[in-house]
C-alpha positions as semicolon CSV with decimal commas, in nm:
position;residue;x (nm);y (nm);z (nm)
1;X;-15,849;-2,003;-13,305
2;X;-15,831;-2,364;-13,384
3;X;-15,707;-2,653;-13,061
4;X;-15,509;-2,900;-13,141
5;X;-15,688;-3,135;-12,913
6;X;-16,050;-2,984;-12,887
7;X;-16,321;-2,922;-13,110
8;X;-16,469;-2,577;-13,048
9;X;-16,822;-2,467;-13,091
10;X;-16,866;-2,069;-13,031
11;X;-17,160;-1,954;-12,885
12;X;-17,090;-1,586;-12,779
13;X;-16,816;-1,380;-12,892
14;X;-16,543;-1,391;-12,684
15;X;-16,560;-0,980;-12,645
16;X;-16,881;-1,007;-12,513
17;X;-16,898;-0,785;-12,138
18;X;-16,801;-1,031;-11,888
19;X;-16,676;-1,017;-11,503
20;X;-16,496;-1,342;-11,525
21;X;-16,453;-1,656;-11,710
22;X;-16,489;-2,011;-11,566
23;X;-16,509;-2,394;-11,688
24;X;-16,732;-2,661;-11,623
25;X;-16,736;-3,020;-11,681
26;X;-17,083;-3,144;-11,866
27;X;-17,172;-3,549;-11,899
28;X;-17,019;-3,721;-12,161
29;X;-16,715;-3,515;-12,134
30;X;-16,826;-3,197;-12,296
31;X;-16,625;-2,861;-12,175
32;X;-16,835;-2,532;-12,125
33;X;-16,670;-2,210;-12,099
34;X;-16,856;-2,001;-11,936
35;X;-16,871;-1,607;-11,931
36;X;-16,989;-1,435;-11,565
37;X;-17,140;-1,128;-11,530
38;X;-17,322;-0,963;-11,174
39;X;-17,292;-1,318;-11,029
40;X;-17,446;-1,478;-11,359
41;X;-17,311;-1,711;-11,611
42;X;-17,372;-1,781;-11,979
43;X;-17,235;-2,073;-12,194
44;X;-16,947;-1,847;-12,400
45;X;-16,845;-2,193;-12,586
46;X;-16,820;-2,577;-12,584
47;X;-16,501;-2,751;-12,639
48;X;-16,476;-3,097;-12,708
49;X;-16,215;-3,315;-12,665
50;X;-16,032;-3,552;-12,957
51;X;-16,016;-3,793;-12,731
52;X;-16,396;-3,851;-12,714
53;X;-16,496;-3,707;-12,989
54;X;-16,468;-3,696;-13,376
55;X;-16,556;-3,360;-13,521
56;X;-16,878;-3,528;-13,676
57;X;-16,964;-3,657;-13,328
58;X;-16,946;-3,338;-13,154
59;X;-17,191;-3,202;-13,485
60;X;-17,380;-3,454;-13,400
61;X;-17,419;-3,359;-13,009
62;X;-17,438;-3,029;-13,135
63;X;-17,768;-3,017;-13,333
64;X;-17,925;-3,289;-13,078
65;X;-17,903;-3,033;-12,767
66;X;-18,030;-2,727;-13,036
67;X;-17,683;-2,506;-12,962
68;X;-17,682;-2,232;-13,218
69;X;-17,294;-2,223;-13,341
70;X;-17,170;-1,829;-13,430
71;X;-16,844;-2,097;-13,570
72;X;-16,728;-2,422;-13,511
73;X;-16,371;-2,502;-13,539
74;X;-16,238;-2,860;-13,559
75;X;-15,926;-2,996;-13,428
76;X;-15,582;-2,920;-13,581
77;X;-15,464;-3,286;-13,404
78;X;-15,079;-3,203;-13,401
79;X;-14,896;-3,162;-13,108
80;X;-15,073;-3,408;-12,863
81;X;-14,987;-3,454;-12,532
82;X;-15,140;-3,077;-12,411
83;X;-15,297;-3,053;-12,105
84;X;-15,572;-2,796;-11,996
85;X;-15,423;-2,557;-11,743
86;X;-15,550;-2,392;-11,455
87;X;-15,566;-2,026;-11,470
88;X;-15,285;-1,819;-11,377
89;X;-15,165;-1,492;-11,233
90;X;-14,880;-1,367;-11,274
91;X;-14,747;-1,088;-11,124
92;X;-14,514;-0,795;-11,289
93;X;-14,345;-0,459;-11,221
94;X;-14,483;-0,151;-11,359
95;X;-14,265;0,069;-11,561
96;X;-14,178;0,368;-11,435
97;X;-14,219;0,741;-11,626
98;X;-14,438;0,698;-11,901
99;X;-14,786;0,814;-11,838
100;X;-14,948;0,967;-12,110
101;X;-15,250;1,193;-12,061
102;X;-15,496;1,193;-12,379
103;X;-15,698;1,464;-12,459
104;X;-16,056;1,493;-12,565
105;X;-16,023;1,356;-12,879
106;X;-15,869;1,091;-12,823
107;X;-16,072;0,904;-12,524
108;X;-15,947;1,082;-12,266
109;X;-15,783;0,907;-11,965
110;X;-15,430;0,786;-11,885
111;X;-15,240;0,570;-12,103
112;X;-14,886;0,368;-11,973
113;X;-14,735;0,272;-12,306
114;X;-14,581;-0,065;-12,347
115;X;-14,619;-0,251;-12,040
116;X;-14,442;-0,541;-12,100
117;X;-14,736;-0,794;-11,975
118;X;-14,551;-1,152;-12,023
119;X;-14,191;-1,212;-12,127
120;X;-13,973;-1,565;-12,211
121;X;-13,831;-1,716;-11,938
122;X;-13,925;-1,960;-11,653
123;X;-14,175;-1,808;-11,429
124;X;-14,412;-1,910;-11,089
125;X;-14,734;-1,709;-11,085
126;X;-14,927;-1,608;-10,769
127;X;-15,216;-1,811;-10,817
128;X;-15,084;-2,200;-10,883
129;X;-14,791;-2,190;-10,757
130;X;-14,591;-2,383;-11,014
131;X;-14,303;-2,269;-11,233
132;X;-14,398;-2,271;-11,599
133;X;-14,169;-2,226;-11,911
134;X;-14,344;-1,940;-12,136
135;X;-14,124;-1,975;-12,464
136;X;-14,088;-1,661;-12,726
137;X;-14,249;-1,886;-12,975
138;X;-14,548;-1,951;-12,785
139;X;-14,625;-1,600;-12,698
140;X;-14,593;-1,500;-12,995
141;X;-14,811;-1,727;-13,123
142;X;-15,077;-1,585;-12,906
143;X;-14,992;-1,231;-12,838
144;X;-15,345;-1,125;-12,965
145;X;-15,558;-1,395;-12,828
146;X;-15,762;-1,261;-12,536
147;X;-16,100;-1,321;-12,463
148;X;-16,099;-0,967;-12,233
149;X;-15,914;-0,698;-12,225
150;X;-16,014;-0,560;-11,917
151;X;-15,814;-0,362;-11,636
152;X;-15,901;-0,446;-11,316
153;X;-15,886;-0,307;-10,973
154;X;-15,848;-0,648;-10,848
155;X;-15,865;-1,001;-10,900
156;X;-16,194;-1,156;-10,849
157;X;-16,066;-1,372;-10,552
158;X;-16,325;-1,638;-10,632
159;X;-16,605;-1,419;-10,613
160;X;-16,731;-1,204;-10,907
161;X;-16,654;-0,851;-10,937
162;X;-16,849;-0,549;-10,953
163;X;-16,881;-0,347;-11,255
164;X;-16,693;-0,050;-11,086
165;X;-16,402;-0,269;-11,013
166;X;-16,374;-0,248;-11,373
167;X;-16,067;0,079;-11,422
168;X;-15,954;0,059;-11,738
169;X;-15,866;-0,166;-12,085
170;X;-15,546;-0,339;-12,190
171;X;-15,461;-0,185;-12,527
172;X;-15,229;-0,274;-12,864
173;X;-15,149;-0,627;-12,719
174;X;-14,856;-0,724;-12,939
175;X;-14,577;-0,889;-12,930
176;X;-14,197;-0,749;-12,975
177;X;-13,855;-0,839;-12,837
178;X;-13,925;-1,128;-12,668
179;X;-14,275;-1,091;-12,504
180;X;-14,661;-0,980;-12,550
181;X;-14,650;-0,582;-12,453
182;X;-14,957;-0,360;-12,388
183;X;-15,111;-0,028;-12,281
184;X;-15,248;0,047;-11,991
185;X;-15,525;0,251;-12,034
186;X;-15,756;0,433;-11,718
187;X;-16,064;0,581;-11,829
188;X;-16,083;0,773;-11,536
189;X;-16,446;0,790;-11,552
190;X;-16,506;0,662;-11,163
191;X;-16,317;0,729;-10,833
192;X;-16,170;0,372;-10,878
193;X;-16,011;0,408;-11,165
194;X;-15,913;0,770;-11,094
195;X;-15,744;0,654;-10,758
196;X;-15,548;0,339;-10,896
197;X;-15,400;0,570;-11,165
198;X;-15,279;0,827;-10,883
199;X;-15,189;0,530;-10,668
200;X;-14,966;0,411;-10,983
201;X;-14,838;0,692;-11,054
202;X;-14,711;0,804;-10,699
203;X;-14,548;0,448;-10,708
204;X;-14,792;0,293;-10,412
205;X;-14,925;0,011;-10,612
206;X;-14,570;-0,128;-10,872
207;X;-14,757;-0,419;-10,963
208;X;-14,971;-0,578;-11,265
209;X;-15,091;-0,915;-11,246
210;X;-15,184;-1,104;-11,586
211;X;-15,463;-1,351;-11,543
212;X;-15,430;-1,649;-11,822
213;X;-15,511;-1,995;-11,878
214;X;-15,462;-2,257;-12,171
215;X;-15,269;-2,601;-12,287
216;X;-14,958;-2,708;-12,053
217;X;-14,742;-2,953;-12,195
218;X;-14,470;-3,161;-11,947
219;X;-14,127;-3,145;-12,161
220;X;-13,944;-3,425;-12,029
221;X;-13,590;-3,321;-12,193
222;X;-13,576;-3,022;-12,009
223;X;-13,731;-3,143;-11,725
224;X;-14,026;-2,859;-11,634
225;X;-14,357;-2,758;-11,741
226;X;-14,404;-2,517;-12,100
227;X;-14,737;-2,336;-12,178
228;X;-14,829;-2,459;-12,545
229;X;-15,144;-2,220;-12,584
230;X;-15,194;-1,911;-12,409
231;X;-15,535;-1,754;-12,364
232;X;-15,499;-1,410;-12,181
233;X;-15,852;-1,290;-11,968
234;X;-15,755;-0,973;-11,826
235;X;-15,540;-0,781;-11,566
236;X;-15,549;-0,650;-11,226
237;X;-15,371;-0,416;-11,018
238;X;-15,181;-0,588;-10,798
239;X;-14,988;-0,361;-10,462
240;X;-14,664;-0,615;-10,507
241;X;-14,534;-0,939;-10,646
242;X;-14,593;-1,249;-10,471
243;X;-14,250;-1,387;-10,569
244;X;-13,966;-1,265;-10,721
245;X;-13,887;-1,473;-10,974
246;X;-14,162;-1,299;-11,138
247;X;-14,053;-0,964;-11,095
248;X;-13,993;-0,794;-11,420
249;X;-13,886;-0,410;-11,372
250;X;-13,758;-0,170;-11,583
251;X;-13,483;0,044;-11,439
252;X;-13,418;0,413;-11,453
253;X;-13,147;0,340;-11,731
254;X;-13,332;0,029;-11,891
255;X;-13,657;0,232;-11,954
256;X;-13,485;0,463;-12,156
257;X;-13,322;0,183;-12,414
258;X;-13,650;-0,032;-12,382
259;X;-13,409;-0,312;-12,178
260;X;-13,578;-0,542;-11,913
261;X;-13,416;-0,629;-11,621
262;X;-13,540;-0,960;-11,484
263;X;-13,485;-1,128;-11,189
264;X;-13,365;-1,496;-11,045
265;X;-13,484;-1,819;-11,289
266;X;-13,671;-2,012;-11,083
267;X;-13,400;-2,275;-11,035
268;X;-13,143;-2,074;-10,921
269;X;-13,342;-1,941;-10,665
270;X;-13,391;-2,327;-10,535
271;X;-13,027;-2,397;-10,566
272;X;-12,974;-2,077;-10,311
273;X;-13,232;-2,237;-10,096
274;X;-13,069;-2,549;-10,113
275;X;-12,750;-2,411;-10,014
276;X;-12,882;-2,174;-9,751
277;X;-13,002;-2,520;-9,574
278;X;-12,722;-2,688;-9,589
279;X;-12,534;-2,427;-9,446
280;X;-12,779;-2,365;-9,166
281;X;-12,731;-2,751;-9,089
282;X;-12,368;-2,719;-9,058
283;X;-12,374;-2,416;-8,842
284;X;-12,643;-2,621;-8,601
285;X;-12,348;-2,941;-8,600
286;X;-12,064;-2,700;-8,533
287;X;-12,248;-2,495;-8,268
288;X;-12,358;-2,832;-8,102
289;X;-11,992;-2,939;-8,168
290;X;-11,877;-2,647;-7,971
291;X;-12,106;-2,645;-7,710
292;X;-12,003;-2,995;-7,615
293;X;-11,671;-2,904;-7,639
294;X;-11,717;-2,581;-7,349
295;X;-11,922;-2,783;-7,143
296;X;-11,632;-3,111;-7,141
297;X;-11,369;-2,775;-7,074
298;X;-11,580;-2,700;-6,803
299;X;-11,593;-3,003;-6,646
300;X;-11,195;-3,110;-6,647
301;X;-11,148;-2,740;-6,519
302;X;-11,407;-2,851;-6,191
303;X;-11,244;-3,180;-6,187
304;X;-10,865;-3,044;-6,181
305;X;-10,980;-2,773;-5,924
306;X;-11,102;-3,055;-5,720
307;X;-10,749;-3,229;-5,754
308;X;-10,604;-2,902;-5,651
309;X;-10,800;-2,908;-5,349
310;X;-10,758;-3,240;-5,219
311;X;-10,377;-3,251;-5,257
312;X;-10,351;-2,876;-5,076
313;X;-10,516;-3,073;-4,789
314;X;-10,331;-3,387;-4,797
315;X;-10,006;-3,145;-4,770
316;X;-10,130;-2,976;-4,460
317;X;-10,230;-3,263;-4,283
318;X;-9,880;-3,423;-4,376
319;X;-9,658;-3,133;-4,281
320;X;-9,849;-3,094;-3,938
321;X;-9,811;-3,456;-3,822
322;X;-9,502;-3,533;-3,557
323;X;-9,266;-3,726;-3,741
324;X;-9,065;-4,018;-3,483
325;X;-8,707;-4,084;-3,613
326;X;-8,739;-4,466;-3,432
327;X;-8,362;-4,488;-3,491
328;X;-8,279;-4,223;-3,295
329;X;-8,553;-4,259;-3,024
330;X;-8,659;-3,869;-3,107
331;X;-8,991;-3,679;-3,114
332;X;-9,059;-3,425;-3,369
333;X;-9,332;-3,211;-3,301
334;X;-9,358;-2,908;-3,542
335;X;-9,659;-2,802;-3,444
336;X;-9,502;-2,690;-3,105
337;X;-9,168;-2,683;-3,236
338;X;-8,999;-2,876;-2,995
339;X;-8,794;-3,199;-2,985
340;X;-8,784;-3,479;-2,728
341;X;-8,581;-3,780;-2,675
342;X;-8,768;-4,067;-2,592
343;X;-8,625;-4,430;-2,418
């Protein structure tokens, strides 16, 4: 498909067996995607940007570095602005309940029908970290555009993966409601794939995680990040989700009507943070408040106990003392009890 801001040159199909896909800068500003396979790469395509380069320049460059084109696709030039994103993982719920074994005929293997893979809404994937806006129109814009539709026993973690890591296929990528759906299929033709299906169907691993990439555009209305082109590259089996705004789940009651049940936007879950400080701070002042206030108690009660004390003592010592009535000429002395007169 055609980018609004790149010219494309296709080398290799984008169906063509591959581990994993990566990107590399070339001089002049060229792009090369690249397709990996058993710790190999080969050029899958070179994009180049609008910005740089006319779609007779990048001919041009083309034909002088003898790159044999299956198709070259110019630049649509609308909607500028689109940034190249980083690819992404995000991480989603398994339904429950609806495993399908196929016979003979039909490929054998396990099928989980209409997974939903990636859904509208405001989501922060494992890998990047960063909330991003996936609108209804976007997705289903590009539903169908994947360069692999493998099923993977894990992501690659950086490293490429092994050709038994490979389990299964994504299957009927479409789009309904208000997301890109799939099936899940296991071919069942290794232990690994024979395991994960047994693991997913016990309900020990709950988790998919989409891996994607494409154009990220800042929307400075609403104030957060939308994907403008989505380019889906597989999917792994994940054993949970990384973060729950994320976390899309079908319940016992939603899976029969087809609902979803999603969880927290990504700003809410920021405002309870927020609040869930705030309140921690004022807990810490009113428990530092009230510690002060037990240890000033504590001192008046030493200080009036001290008081208590002292004036105790003072009595004593003034109701033991002989007491001389000078008028008189008499001698009180009540410690012996006695009286005498004195001249």
């Amino acid at each position: 498909m055609p980018y609004p801001n790149e010219h494309s040159c296709r080398v290799m199909s984008p169906d063509a067996p591959h581990d994993s896909v990566a990107s590399k800068d070339l001089a002049g500003g060229v792009r090369a995607i690249l397709f990996i396979s058993g710790g190999k790469s080969k050029v899958q395509a070179y994009r180049f940007p609008t910005s740089k380069f006319t779609a007779s320049e990048a001919h041009a460059w083309i034909k002088g570095h003898n790159v044999d084109c299956m198709s070259f696709e110019a630049a649509t030039g609308e909607e500028k602005g689109y940034e190249e994103g980083p690819e992404r993982q995000l991480r989603i719920r398994l339904p429950q309940g609806q495993f399908i074994e196929l016979g003979p005929n039909e490929g054998g293997g396990i099928l989980i029908k209409n997974v939903p893979l990636l859904v509208e809404g405001t989501w922060r994937d494992s890998r990047v970290g960063t909330p991003l806006h996936y609108s209804s129109k976007t997705l289903k814009k590009c539903a169908e555009n994947w360069t692999s539709n493998t099923l993977w026993v894990k992501h690659s973690g950086g490293a490429p993966r092994s050709i038994i890591d490979k389990i299964g296929e994504v299957k009927n990528q479409h789009f309904e409601k208000d997301g890109v759906y799939g099936d899940l299929w296991f071919h069942m033709k290794t232990q690994a794939s024979r395991d994960s299906a047994e693991l997913v169907r016990a309900g020990l691993v709950n988790f998919v995680s989409v891996e994607h990439g494409g154009k990220e555009s800042y929307n400075s209305k609403e104030k957060r990040h939308e994907a403008e082109d989505i380019t889906f590259s597989g999917v792994a089996l994940v054993d949970r989700g990384a973060c729950a705004v994320c976390t899309i789940r079908q319940s016992e009651a939603a899976a029969e009507s087809g609902e979803m049940v999603m969880t927290e936007d990504v700003e809410k879950l920021k405002e309870l943070e927020a609040a869930k400080a705030d309140l921690e701070k004022k807990l810490a002042e009113a428990t530092a408040k009230w510690d002060a206030a037990e240890k000033r108690s504590t001192e008046l009660e030493r200080r009036i106990e001290t008081i208590e004390k002292t004036a105790k003592a003072q009595t004593q010592i003034v109701s033991t003392a002989p007491i001389i009535i000078p008028s008189h000429g008499v001698k009180i002395d009540r410690k012996n009890r006695t009286v005498t007169k004195e001249w």
